[in-house]
N, C-alpha and C positions, 0 to 999 in steps of 0.2 A: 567565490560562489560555492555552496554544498553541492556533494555530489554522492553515487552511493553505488557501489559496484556488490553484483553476487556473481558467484562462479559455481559449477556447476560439473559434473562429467562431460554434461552436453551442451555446454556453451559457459557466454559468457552478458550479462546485465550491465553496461554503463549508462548510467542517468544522472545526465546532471542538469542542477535547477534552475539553468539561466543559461544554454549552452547544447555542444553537442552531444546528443545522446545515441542507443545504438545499441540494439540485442544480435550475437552472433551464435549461430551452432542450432541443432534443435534441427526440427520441421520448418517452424514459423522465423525463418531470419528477416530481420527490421534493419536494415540498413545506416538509419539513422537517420537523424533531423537537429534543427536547433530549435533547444526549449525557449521558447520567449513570453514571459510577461504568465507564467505558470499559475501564481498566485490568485492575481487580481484578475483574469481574463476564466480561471475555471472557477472560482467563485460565483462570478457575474453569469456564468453558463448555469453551475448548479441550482442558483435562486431561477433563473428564467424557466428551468425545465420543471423546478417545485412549484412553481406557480402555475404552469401552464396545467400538472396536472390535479391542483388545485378546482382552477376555474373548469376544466374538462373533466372533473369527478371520474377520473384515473385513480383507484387506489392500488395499484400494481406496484412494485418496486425492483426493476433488475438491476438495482445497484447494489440489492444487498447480501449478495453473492460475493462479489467485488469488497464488500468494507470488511466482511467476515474474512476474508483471503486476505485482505491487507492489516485486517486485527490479527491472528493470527500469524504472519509477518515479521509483526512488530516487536511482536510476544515471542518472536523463535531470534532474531535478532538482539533484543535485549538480555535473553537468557545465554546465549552463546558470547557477547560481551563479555556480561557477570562474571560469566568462570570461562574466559580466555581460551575456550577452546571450539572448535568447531564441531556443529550440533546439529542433527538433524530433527524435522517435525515428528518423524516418529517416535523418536528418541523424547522428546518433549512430551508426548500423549501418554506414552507408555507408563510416564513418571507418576501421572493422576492427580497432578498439584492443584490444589485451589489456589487461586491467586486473588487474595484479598483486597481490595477498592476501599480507600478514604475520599468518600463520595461529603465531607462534613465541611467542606470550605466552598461548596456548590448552593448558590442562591440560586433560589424561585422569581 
C-alpha cells in the first residue's frame, strides 16, 4: 500500500492509503485511525454531495480551499523531489515560476 509521510518542526504526517494513519505534534494532534476503502467510498461521498448541491441550487463550494491547499502541496512536493532537497512553500513563491500545463491530450 502507498503511504506518505511530512515532517515538520511541529510534528509529524503519516497517512497511509489502506491502513493506519496519524498526525502527531501541533495543537490539533489526530491520534490516528485505519484508512479503509479511501478511494471508492470518498468518490461515491464526492458525487452524493455534487449532486445534492446540484438538486438544492447550492452554488457555494468549501472545498475549494482544500483542493487549492492540496494543489499547492503537490506542487511543493514535486519540486522538492526534482532537486532532492528539502523545500519550503515560501521558498517556492519567492521563485515566481510559471508552471506550464500540456492541457493537449485533454478531450471534450
Amino acid at each position: 500500500m502507498a503511504f506518505i509521510t511530512f515532517e515538520c518542526p511541529g510534528g509529524l504526517l503519516w497517512n497511509h492509503f489502506g491502513g493506519k494513519s496519524f498526525l502527531r505534534g501541533g495543537p490539533k494532534h489526530f491520534g490516528g485511525g485505519e484508512v479503509e476503502s479511501l478511494y471508492d467510498q470518498g468518490a461515491m461521498r464526492n458525487i452524493a454531495a455534487f449532486y445534492r448541491s446540484i438538486v438544492e441550487s447550492r452554488l457555494d463550494n468549501g472545498t475549494v480551499q482544500r483542493a487549492v491547499d492540496g494543489t499547492l502541496t503537490a506542487i511543493l512536493g514535486r519540486e522538492a523531489a526534482l532537486r532532492r532537497t528539502r523545500l519550503t512553500m515560501d521558498e517556492v513563491i519567492k521563485e515566481n515560476r510559471k508552471l506550464e500545463v500540456d492541457l493537449s491530450g485533454l478531450k471534450v
